[in-house]
VMD Tcl script that draws the C-alpha trace (Angstrom):
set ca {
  {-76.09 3.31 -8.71}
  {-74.61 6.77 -9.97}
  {-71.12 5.04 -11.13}
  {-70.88 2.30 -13.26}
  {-70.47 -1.51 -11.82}
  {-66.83 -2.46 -12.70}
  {-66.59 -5.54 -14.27}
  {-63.96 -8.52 -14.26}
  {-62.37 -9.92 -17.62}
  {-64.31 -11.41 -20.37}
  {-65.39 -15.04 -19.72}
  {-67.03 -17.23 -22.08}
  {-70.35 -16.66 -20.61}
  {-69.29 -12.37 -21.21}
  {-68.08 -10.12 -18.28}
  {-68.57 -11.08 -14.90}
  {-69.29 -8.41 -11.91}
  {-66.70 -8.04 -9.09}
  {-68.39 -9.20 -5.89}
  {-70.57 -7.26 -4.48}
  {-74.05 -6.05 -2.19}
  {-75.31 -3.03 -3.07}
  {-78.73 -3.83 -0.97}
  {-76.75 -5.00 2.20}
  {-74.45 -1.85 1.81}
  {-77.45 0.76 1.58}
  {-79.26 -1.55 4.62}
  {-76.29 -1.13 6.75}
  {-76.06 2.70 6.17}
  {-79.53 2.83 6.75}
  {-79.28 0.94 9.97}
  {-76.88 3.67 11.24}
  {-78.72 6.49 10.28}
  {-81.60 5.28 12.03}
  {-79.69 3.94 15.67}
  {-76.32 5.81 16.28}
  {-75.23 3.19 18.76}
  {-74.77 0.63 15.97}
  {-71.48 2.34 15.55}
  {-69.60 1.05 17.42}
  {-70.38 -2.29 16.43}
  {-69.68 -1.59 12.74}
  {-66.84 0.71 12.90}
  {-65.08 -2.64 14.35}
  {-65.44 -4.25 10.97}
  {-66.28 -2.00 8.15}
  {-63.68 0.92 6.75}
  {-65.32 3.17 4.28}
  {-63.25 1.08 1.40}
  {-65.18 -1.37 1.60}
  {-67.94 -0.12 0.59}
  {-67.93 -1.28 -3.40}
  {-69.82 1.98 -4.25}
  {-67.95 4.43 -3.30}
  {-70.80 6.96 -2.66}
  {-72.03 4.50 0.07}
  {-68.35 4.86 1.51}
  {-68.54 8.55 1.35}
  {-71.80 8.45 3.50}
  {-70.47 5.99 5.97}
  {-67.42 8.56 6.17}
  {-69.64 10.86 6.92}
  {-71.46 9.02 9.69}
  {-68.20 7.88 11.61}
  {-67.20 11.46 11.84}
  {-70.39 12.81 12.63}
  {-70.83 10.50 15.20}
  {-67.31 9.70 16.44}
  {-65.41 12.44 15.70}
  {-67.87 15.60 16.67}
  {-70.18 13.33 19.08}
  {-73.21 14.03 17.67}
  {-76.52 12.50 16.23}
  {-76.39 11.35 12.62}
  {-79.37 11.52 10.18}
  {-80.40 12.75 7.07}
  {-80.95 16.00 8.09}
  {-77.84 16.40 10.18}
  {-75.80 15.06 7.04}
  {-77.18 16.86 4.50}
  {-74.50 20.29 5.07}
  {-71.96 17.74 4.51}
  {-73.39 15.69 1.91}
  {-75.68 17.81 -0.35}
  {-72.45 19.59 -2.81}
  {-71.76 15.32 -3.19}
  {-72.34 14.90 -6.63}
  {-72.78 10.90 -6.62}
  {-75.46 11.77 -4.34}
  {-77.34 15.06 -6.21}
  {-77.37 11.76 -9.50}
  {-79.70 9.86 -6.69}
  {-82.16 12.78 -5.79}
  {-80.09 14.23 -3.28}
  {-80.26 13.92 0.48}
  {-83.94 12.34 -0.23}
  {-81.73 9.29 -1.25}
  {-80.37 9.05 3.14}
  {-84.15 9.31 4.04}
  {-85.03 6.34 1.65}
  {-82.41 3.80 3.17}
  {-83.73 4.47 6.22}
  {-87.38 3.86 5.18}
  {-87.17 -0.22 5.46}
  {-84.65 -0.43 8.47}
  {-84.20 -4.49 7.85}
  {-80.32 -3.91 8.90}
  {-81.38 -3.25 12.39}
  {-81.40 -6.59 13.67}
  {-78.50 -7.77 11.69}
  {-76.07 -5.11 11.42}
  {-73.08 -6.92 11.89}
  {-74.02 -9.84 10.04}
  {-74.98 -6.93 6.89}
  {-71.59 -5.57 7.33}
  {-69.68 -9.35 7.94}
  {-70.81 -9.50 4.53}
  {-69.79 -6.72 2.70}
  {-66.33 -6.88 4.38}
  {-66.10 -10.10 3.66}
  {-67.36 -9.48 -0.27}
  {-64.47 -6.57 -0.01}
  {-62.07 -9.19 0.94}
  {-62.92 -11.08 -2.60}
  {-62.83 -8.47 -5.01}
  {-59.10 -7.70 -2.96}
  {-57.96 -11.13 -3.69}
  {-59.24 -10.88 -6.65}
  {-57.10 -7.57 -7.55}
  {-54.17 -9.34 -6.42}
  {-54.76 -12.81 -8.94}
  {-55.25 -10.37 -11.62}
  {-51.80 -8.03 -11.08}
  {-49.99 -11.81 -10.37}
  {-51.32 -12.91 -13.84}
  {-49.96 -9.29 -14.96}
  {-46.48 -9.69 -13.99}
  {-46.46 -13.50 -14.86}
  {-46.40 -12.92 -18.16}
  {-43.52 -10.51 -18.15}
  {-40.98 -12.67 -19.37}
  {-37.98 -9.79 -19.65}
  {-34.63 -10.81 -18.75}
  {-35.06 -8.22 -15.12}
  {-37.89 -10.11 -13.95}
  {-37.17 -12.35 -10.99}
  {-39.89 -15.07 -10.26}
  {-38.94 -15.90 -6.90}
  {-38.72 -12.25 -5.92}
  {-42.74 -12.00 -7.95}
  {-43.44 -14.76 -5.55}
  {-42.61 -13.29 -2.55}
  {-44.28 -9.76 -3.28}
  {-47.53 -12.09 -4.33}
  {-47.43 -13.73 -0.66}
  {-46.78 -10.30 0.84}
  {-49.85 -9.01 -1.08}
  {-52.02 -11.98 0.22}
  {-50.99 -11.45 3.44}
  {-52.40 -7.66 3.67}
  {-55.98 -9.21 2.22}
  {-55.84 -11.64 5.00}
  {-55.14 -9.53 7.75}
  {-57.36 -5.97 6.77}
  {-59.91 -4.62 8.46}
  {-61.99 -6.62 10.76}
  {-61.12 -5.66 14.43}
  {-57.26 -4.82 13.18}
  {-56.95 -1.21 12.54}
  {-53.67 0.34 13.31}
  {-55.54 3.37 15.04}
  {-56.52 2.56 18.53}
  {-58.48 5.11 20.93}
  {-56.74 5.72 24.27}
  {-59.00 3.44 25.85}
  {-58.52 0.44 23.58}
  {-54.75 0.96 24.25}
  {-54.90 1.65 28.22}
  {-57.25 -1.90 28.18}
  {-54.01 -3.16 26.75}
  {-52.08 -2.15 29.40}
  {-53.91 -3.28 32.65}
  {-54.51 -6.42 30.90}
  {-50.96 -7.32 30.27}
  {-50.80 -5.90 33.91}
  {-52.98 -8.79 35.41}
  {-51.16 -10.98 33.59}
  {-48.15 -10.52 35.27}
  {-50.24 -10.80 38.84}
  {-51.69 -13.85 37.48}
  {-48.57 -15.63 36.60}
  {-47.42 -14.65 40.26}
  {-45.39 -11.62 39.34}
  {-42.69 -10.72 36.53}
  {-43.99 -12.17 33.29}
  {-46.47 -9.32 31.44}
  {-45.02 -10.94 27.98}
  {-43.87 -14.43 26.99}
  {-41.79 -16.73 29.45}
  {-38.23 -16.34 28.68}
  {-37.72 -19.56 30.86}
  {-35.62 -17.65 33.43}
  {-36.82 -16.46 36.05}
  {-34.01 -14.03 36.48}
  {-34.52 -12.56 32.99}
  {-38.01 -12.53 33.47}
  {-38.05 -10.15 36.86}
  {-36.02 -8.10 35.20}
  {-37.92 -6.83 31.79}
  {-41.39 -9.26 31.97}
  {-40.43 -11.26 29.55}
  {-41.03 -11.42 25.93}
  {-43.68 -8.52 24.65}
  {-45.18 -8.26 21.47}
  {-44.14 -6.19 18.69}
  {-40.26 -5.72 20.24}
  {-37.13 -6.52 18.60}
  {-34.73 -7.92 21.07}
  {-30.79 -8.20 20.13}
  {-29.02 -10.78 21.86}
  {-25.10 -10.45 20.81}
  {-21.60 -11.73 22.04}
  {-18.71 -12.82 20.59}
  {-18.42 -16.33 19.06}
  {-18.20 -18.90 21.64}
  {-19.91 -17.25 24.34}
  {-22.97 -19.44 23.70}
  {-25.65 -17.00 22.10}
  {-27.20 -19.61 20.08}
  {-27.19 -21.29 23.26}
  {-29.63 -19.01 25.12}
  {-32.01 -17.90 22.63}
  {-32.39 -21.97 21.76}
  {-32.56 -22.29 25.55}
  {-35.15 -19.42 25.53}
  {-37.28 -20.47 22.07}
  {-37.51 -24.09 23.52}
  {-38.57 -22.78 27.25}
  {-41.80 -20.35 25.55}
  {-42.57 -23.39 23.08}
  {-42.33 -26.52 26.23}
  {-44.70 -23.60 28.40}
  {-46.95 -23.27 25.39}
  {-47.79 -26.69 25.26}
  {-47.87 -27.41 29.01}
  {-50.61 -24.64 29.25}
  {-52.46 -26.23 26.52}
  {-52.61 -29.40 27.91}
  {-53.31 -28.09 31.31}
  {-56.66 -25.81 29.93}
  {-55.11 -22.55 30.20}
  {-56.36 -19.99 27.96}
  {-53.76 -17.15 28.50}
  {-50.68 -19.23 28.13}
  {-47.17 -17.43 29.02}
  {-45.69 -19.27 26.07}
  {-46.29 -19.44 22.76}
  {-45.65 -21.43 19.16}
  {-41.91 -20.34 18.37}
  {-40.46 -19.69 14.95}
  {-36.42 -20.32 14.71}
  {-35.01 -19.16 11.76}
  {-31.21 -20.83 11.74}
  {-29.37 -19.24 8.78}
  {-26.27 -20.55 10.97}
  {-26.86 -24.46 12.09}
  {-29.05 -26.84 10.18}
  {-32.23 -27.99 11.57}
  {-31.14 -31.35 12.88}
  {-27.78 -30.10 14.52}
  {-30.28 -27.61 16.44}
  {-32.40 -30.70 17.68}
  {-29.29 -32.12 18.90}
  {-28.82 -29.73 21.04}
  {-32.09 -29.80 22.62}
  {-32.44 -33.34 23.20}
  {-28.76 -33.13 24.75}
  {-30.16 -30.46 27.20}
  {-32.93 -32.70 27.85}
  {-31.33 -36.48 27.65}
  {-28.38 -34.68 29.94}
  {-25.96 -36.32 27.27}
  {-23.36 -34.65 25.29}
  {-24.18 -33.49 22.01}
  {-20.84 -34.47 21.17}
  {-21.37 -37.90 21.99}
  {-24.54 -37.54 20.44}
  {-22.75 -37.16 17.48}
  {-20.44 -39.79 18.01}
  {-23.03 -42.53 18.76}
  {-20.96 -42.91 22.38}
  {-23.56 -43.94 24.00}
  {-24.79 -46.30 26.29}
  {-28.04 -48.62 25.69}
  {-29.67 -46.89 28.32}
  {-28.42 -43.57 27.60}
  {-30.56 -44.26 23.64}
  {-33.40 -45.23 25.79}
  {-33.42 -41.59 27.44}
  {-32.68 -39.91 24.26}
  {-35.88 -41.89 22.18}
  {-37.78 -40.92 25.71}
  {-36.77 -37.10 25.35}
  {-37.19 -37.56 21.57}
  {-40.91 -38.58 22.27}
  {-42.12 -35.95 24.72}
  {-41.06 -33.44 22.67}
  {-42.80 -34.34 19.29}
  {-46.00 -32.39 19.44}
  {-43.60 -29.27 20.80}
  {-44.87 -26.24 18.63}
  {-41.19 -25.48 17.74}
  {-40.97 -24.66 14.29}
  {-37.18 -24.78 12.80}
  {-36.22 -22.87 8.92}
  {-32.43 -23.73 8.13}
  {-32.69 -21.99 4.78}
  {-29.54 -20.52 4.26}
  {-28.66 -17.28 2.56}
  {-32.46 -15.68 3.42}
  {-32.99 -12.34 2.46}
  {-35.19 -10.18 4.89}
  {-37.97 -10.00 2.41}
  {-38.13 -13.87 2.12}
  {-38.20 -14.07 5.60}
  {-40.66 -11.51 6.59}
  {-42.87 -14.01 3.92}
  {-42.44 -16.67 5.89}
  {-42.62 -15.62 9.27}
  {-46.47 -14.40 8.12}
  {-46.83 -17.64 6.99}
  {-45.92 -19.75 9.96}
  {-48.30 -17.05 11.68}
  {-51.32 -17.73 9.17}
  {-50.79 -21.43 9.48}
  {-49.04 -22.48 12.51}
  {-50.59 -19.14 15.36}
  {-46.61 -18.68 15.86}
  {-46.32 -15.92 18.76}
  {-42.23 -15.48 18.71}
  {-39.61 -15.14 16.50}
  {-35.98 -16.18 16.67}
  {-33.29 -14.95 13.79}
  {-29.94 -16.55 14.61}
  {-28.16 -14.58 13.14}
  {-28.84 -11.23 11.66}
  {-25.78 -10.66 9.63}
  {-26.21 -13.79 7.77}
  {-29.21 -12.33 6.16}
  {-29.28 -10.38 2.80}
  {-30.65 -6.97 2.51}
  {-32.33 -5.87 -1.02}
  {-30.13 -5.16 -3.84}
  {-30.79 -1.45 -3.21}
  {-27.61 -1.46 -0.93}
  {-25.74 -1.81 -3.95}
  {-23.03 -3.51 -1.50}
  {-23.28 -1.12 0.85}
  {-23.06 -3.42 4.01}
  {-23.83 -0.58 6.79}
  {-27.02 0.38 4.44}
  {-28.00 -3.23 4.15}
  {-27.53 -4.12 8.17}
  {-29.93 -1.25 8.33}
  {-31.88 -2.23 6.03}
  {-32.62 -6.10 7.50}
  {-32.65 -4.36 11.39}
  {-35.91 -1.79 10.68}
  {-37.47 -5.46 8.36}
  {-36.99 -7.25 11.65}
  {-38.57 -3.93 13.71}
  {-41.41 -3.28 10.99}
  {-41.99 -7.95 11.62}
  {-42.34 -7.37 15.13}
  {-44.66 -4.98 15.04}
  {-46.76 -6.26 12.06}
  {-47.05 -9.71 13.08}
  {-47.50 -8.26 17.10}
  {-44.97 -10.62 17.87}
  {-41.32 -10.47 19.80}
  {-38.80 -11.17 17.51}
  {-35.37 -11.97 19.32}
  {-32.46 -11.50 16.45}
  {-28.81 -12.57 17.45}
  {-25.96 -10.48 16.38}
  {-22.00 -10.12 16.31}
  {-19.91 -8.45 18.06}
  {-16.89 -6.51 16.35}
  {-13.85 -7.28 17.20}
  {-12.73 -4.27 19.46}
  {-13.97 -6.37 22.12}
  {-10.70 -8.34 21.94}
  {-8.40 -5.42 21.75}
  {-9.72 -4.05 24.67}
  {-9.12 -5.18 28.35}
  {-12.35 -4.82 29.84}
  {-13.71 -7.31 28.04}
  {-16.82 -6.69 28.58}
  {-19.54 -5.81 25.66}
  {-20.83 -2.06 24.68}
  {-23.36 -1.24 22.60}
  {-20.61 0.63 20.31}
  {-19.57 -2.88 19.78}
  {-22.40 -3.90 17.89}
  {-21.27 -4.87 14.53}
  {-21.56 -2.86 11.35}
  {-24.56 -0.33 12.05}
  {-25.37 1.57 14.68}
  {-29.21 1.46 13.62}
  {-29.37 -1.87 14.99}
  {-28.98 -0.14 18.36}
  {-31.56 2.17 17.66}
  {-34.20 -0.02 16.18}
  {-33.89 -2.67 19.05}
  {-36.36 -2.23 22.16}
  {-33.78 -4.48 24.13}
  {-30.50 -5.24 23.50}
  {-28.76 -8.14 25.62}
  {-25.16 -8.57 25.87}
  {-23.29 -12.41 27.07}
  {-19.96 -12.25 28.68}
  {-18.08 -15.23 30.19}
  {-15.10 -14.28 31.90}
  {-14.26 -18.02 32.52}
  {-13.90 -17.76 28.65}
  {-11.14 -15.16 28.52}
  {-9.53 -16.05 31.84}
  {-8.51 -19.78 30.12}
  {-6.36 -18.21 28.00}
  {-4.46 -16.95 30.85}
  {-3.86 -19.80 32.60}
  {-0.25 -19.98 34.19}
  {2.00 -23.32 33.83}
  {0.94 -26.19 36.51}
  {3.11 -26.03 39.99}
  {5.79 -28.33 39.59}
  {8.45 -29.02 42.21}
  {11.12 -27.02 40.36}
  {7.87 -23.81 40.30}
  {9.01 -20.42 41.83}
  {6.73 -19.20 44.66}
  {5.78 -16.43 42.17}
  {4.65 -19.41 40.05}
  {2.71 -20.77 43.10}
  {1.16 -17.64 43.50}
  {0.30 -17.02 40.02}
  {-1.11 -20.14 39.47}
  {-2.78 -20.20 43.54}
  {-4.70 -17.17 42.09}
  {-5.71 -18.21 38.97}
  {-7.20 -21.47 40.03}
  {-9.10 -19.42 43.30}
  {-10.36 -17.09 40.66}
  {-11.42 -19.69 38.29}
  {-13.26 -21.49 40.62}
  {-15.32 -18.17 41.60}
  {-16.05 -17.71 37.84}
  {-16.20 -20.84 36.40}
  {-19.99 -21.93 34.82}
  {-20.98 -18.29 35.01}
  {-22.49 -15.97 32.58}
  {-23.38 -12.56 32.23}
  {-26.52 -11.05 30.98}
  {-26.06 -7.82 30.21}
  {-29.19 -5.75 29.50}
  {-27.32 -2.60 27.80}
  {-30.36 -1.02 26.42}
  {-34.43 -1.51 27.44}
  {-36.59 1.31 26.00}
  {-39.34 -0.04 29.18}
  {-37.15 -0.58 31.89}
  {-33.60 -0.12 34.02}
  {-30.18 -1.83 32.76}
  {-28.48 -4.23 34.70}
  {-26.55 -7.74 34.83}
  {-28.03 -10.69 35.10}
  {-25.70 -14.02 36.34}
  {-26.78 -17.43 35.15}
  {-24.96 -20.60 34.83}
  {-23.64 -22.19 31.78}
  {-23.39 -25.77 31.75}
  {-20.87 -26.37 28.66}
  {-21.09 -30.14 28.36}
  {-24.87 -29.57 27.54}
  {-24.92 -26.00 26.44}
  {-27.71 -25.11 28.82}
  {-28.29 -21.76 30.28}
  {-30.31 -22.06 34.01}
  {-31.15 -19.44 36.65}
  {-28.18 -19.47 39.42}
  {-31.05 -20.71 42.29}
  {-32.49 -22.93 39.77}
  {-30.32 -24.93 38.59}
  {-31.72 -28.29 39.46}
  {-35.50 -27.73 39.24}
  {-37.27 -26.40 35.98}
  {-38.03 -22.56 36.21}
  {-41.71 -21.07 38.07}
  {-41.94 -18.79 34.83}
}
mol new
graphics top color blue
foreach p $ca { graphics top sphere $p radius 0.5 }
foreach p [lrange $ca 0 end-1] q [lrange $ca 1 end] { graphics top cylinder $p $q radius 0.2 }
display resetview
C-alpha cells in the first residue's frame, strides 16, 4: 500500500504488525463498487475508520456519499472527479487502482462476513491502542497521578471499543427513528395500553407517562421521611420481579428489565430488608429485632427463596463519584444486560475536583453525568434528590420545582421530575390534645376535625409529576403502607399490579 504498515513495539521475535486485512478491505470496496445495494448492508457495520489503510477509508467515504448522500450509482468512473487529485491513490496508478478491485468481485457473496472482519480486526488494533496508552500512564509514578482515577478512565476507554460501530451509530435516518416510535407504540397496545417503556409497577404511574423510557433521567425528590427510597425500591423491585416473570413465561419483549440500585444512602442488606418485609408482610423493624414468630421465619426464608434469581443488582459503595459510577453502571450493562438505573441519592455523590468546592457547579456537574448515562447506556436512570428546606417554611407544603436542592440544572437536565407529598405527615404534628371530660367544646371541635381529616388523609401519598418533557403534569394518589414501607395503586391495593 501507498503508506507504510504501522507496526507494534519491538518483541523478541522484532516488530509485530497491528492487525489487519488489506485483501478483505480492497474485496469489500470492490464488492460495492460493483453492486450499490450492498450498502446498506455494510454501512450497518463498517465506518470509514476502520478501514486500517486509510486510502481504502477515503474510497469507502466516497462511496457512502455517492451513494447515500447524492443517490446515485457508484463506480470507478463516477468516483474518479472525486478521487483522482487523492494522492494515496495517484501512488497506486490512479483511478485504474478502483477498476482493479473490482476485477475479482470474491466480496460479493460475503460482504458482510468481509466487513465483520475488518471491523472486528479494527476493534483489536483499538484495544490494542488503549493497552498501550494504560502501560503509558502506568508507569507515571509522579506524586499527581491517581491510580484509581487511571483505572476508571482505562474502563471508560474499554467501554467505547466495546460498544463502536457495528449497528450503533449515533446518527439515525428519519426512518430508523420513526421505526422507533411505532414500535414502542405497539408495545404499549400489546401490554394492553399505558406502558411504551419499562413497568413502573403502578398502574397509576404508568397511564400517566408509559412508564420507564430509555435514555431519560427521572428525579424523584421529597423531603426526608416522605418515603422516596421507598418508591423507587418499590419501583426497581416491580421492573426487576416483571423481568423475570416474562422470562420465565417466554416473552421476548419483556416490560421489565435487570435493575441497577446504586445506594450511596442504605447498605445493601438493610435494602433487602425492606423488600422481603414488603413481601413477608412483616415489619422490617421486627425484622431487625428477630420478633418474630416460627412461622413468620418460615414466610420470610419462603420470600427469601423466590426472590434469589431476581436480576436486582444492589452497589452500597459509599462516597461514589459520578465518574466511578458511570464505570460501573457500563459494567453491570456489559455483564449483567441491566436496562434501569436507580441513584438513591444524587447529592451523596461527588462531582470531579474541577468544582474546586463549588457545590452548585458540582450538582451540575453529577446531574448532566447522570443525563449523558441515560442516554449512553439507552437506559432510564431514576436519581432521587432533596428537597431544600423552604418547603418547611412555607404553608402549602406542597413541593415546587424551585425547591429542588442546590442547582437548578437538575431541573433542566431531568426529562421527568416527580415530587412525594404526605399530608398525613405534616398534619401529625398538628394534632390537638385528646378530649377529656374537663375539654372545651372548642377542644371537641378541634380535635372532631382533626381526627375526620386524618382519617380522609391517612395512608395517602401524592405523586406529583411537576415536569414531563413528553407529556401533561398532574397528581397521582397512591397508598403508603408505613408498617411495610410499600407504595400500591389506590384500586390495587390487595392484588399485584396488570403493568
Amino acid at each position: 500500500m501507498a503508506e507504510p504498515v504501522p507496526l507494534i513495539a519491538d518483541n523478541e521475535n522484532g516488530p509485530t504488525q497491528l492487525p489487519h486485512n488489506l485483501e478483505a478491505e480492497a474485496a469489500v470496496l470492490g464488492a460495492l463498487l460493483i453492486d450499490n445495494r450492498l450498502v446498506d448492508d455494510v454501512q450497518r457495520i463498517l465506518r470509514d475508520d476502520h478501514f486500517f489503510d486509510p486510502l481504502h477509508g477515503r474510497i469507502y467515504n466516497a462511496i457512502i456519499r455517492m451513494v447515500v448522500d447524492r443517490n446515485m450509482v457508484a463506480n470507478p468512473v463516477t468516483l474518479k472527479p472525486i478521487l483522482e487529485s487523492d494522492e494515496g491513490l495517484k501512488a497506486l496508478g490512479g483511478t485504474s487502482y478502483l477498476v482493479k478491485i473490482t476485477e475479482s468481485g470474491v466480496a460479493l457473496i460475503g460482504a458482510r462476513d468481509f466487513a465483520t472482519q475488518i471491523y472486528e480486526l479494527a476493534l483489536l488494533r483499538a484495544l490494542i491502542g488503549v493497552g498501550r496508552e494504560m502501560v503509558e500512564k502506568a508507569v507515571d509514578t509522579s506524586e499527581d497521578v491517581d491510580p484509581k482515577t487511571q483505572i476508571e478512565e482505562a474502563e471508560v476507554e474499554l467501554y467505547k471499543v466495546a460498544e463502536a460501530g457495528g449497528e450503533s451509530g449515533s446518527t439515525k435516518t428519519f426512518a430508523a427513528a420513526a421505526t422507533e416510535a411505532v414500535s414502542m407504540a405497539q408495545r404499549a397496545l400489546n401490554s394492553g395500553g399505558n406502558v411504551s417503556g419499562y413497568t413502573t409497577g403502578f398502574a397509576s404511574l404508568n397511564h400517566h407517562f408509559g412508564g420507564l423510557h430509555k435514555s431519560d433521567l427521572m428525579i424523584l425528590a421529597a423531603r426526608p421521611g416522605m418515603g422516596k427510597t421507598a418508591l423507587a425500591t418499590n419501583i426497581a423491585f416491580e421492573t426487576a420481579r416483571r423481568y423475570l416473570r416474562d422470562q420465565q413465561d417466554g416473552i421476548e419483549q419483556s416490560l421489565g428489565a435487570p435493575t441497577a440500585f446504586f445506594s450511596l444512602e442504605m447498605s445493601a442488606d438493610q435494602l433487602a430488608t425492606r423488600i422481603l418485609s414488603e413481601q413477608s408482610k412483616i415489619s422490617s423493624e421486627k425484622l431487625r429485632k428477630g420478633d418474630i414468630s416460627q412461622e413468620q421465619f418460615r414466610d420470610l426464608a419462603r420470600a427469601a427463596a423466590e426472590l434469589e434469581s431476581l436480576p436486582f443488582y444492589i452497589d452500597d459503595t459509599p462516597g461514589l463519584t459520578i465518574a466511578a459510577l458511570r464505570t460501573r453502571a457500563r459494567r453491570l450493562k456489559r455483564q449483567r444486560g441491566i436496562g434501569v438505573i436507580v441513584v438513591d441519592y444524587l447529592q451523596l455523590l461527588q462531582g470531579s475536583a474541577r468544582s474546586d468546592g463549588n457545590r452548585v457547579q458540582e450538582i451540575s456537574e453529577i446531574s448532566r453525568g447522570l443525563k449523558t448515562l441515560a442516554k449512553e447506556l439507552e437506559v432510564p436512570v431514576l436519581a432521587l434528590s432533596q428537597l431544600s428546606r423552604a418547603v418547611e417554611q412555607r404553608e402549602d407544603k406542597k413541593p415546587q420545582l424551585s425547591d429542588l436542592r442546590e442547582s437548578g440544572s437538575i431541573e433542566q437536565d431531568a426529562d421527568i421530575v416527580l415530587f412525594i407529598y404526605r399530608e398525613d405527615y405534616y398534619h401529625g404534628f398538628a394534632e390537638p390534645p385528646f378530649v377529656t371530660e374537663t375539654s372545651s367544646p372548642e377542644d371537641r371541635e378541634k380535635r372532631s376535625a382533626w381526627e375526620l381529616k386524618n382519617a380522609e388523609i391517612a395512608g395517602k401519598a401524592q405523586v406529583i409529576i411537576a415536569k414531563q418533557r413528553h407529556g401533561a403534569t398532574g397528581t397521582v394518589t397512591l397508598h403508603f403502607d408505613r408498617e411495610y414501607t410499600k407504595f400500591s395503586d389506590l384500586a390495587y391495593d390487595d392484588q399485584r399490579p396488570s403493568h
